[in-house]
N, C-alpha and C positions, 0 to 999 in steps of 0.2 A: 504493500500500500504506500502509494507517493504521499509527503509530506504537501498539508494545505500550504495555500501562500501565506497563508499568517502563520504557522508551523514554521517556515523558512525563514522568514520576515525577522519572529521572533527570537528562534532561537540564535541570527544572528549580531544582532544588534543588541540584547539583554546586555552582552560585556559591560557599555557604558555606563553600566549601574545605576539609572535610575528609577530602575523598575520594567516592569512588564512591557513592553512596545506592542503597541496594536496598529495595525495597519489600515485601519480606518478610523482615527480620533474622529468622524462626524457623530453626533448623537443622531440616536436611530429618530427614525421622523415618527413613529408611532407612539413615540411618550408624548407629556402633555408639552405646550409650545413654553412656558417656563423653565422646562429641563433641556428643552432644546437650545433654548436661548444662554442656557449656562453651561451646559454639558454633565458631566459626571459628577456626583457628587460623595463627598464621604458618608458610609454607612449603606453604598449602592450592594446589592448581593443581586449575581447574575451569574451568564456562561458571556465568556468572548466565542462567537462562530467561527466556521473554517473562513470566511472571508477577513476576520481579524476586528468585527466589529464588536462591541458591548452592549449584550442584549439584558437589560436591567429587569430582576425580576419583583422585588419589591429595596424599599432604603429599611435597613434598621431603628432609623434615628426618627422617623415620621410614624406618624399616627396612621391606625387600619383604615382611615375614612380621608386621608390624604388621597387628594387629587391621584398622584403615581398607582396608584393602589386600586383605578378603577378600571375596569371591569372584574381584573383577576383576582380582589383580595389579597388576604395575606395568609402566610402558614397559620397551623394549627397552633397553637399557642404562644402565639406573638405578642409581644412586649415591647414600645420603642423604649430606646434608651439614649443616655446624653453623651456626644460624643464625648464632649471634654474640650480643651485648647488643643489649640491648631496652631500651627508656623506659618507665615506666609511670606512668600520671597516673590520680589515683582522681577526677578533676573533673575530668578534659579538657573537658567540656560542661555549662554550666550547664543547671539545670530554667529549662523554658519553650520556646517556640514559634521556632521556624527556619521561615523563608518565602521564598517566590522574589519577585524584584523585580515590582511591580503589584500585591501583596498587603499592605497596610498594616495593623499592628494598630492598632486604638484605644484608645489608653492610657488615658482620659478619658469614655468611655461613659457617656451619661445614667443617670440615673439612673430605676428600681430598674435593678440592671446585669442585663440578658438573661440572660449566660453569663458564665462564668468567663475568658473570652478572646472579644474579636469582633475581626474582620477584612472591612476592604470589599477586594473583589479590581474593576480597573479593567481589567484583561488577559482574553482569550479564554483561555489558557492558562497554568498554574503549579499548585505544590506547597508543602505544608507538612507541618511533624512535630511534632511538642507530647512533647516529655520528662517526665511529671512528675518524673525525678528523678536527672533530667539523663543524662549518660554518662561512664565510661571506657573509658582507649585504651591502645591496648599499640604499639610502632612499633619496627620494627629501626634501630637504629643505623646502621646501616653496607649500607644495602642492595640494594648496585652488585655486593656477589658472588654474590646473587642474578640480576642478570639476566646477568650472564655464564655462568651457569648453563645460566638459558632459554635465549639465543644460544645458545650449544653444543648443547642438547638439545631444544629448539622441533621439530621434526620429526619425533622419536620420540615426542613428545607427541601431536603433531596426529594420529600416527596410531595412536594409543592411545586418542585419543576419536573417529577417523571408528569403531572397532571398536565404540565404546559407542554412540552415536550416529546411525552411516552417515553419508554423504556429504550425502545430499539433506536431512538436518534438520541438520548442524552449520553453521549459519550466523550463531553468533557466537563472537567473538572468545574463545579464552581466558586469561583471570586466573592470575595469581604473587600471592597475598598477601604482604606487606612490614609491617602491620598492617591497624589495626582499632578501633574507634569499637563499644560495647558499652553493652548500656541494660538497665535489667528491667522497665524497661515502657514503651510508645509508644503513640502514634495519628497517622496521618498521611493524606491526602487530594492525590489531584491530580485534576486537569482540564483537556481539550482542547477545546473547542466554539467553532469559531470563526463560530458565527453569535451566539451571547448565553452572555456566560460573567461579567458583572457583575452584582455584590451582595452580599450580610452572607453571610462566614461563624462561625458560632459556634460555641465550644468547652464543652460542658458535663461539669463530673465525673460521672461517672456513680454514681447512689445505690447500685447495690449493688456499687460497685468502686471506692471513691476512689482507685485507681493508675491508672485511665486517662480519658481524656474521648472524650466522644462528637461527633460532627462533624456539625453539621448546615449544606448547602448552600444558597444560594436556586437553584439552577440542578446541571444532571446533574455529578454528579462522582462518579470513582471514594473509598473510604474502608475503611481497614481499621485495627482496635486491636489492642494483643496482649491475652494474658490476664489479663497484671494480673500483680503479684507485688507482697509485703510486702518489707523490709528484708533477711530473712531467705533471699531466693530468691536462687537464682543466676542472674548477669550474664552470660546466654547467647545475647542477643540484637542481634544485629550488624547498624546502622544505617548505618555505611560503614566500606569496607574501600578500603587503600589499597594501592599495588604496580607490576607491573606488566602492558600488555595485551598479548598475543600475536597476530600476526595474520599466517597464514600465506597466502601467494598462489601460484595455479601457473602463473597466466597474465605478471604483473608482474618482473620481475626486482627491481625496487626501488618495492614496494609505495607509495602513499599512504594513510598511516593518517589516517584520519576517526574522529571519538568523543571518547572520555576520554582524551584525551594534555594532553600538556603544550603551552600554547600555540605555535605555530609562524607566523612571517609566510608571508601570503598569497604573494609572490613565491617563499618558499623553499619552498612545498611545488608551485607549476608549474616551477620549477625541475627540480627530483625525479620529476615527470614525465614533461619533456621529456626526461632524463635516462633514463627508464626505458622513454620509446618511441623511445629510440633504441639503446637495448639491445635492448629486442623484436625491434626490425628487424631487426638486426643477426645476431640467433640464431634467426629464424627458420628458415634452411634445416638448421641444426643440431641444434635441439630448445634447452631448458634444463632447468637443475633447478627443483623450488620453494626457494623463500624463503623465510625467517622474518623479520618486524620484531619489533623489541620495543621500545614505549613505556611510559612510567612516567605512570601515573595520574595525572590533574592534580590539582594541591590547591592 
């Protein structure tokens, strides 16, 4: 099974540590036009889809009879709660290009210059994102009362979104935001071709939009820019979100999470394992319940 393009997207570009990169920061157009108009918010619990977008399924921190909450309700025993203090940085991320490692910019480009930005890529595989005007971040303080949260209610969740979902398409993990990484405008590009994935790629403004650039590859790559926005537009556009990931299993007693987590040595997760098939074993004639893991998004 070939990896989505938010699969690709993500797992190349995550290095820069500031969290999860989704390859669609638009808010979906089916939430209400106030969430649209601000984007993500702390306390969202969702799935990102195979396109890379965040499909929000209800916020923690809002009331069952908040606007976000209409049609689908909320889980079965749901409690909003306060997030707490927040940071807020109007620069968290300077303007200019983030790229995965094998993608070098060239600072020094002959002259006349091509593009506004070139890059040779040397790797079959990687991502990049071009800010022009950089990003900020919003980020909870304190945000461990959060996943005690998830712990306590992860299974009222999970089966609040098999309702939305079904069984046989929920097969990713879902997200707590904790924060968030916000842009008003972007362009970004990744690529998997592992038979010829080297050569120039270039960044041009685009003449009828100097809020974004346009990406031209020597070789097949996915690329998408947003619409553009002036000074004046609102910062609703969520380039990584941070938090944490939910991943509930019926077969594992003590799941091994693969993904966006936080680093773990290689012994300590066959450890956890071994650990959890000899639990299996053990409950086999018994039955068990499922489980919930909760990892916090690596950064």
């Amino acid at each position: 099974m070939s990896d989505s393009f938010q699969d690709v997207y993500a797992k190349h570009l995550q290095h820069a540590d500031y969290g999860y990169p989704l390859r669609m920061p638009e808010p979906m157009s089916t939430l209400p036009q106030h969430y649209q108009d601000s984007g993500l918010q702390i306390g969202d619990v969702g799935i990102v889809d195979s396109k890379g977008q965040f499909d929000v399924l209800f916020n923690i921190c809002k009331r069952s009879d908040n606007p976000l909450h209409d049609p689908r309700g909320v889980p079965k025993n749901f409690q909003p709660v306060q997030h707490g203090d927040v940071k807020f940085s109007d620069n968290a991320i300077s303007a200019g290009p983030i790229h995965s490692h094998g993608i070098k910019q060239i600072l020094h480009p002959s002259k006349p210059r091509p593009a506004d930005y070139e890059f040779d890529s040397s790797t079959p595989a990687g991502a990049l994102l071009i800010l022009p005007h950089g990003a900020m971040s919003v980020e909870l303080l304190s945000p461990e009362q959060f996943r005690e949260v998830a712990t306590k209610s992860a299974l009222d969740w999970y089966d609040f979104a098999k309702k939305r979902y079904g069984v046989q398409h929920l097969d990713r993990s879902l997200y707590l935001v904790t924060g968030f990484y916000k842009a008003r405008s972007w362009s970004l590009g990744s690529f998997n071709n592992p038979t010829d994935a080297t050569g120039k790629i270039l960044a041009r403004r685009d003449d009828n939009n100097p809020n974004i650039y346009l990406l031209e590859f020597a070789f097949p790559a996915d690329r998408r820019h947003s619409r553009g926005s002036d000074d004046s537009g609102s910062i609703n556009q969520t380039i990584f979100i941070t938090g944490f990931k939910i991943t509930v299993s019926s077969w594992l007693p003590d799941p091994i999470i693969l993904g966006v987590t936080e680093s773990e040595p290689a012994w300590s997760k066959l450890v956890r394992l071994l650990k959890a098939c000899l639990n299996l074993l053990r409950g086999l004639s018994g039955g068990h319940e499922q489980r919930a893991a909760i990892s916090k998004l690596r950064r």
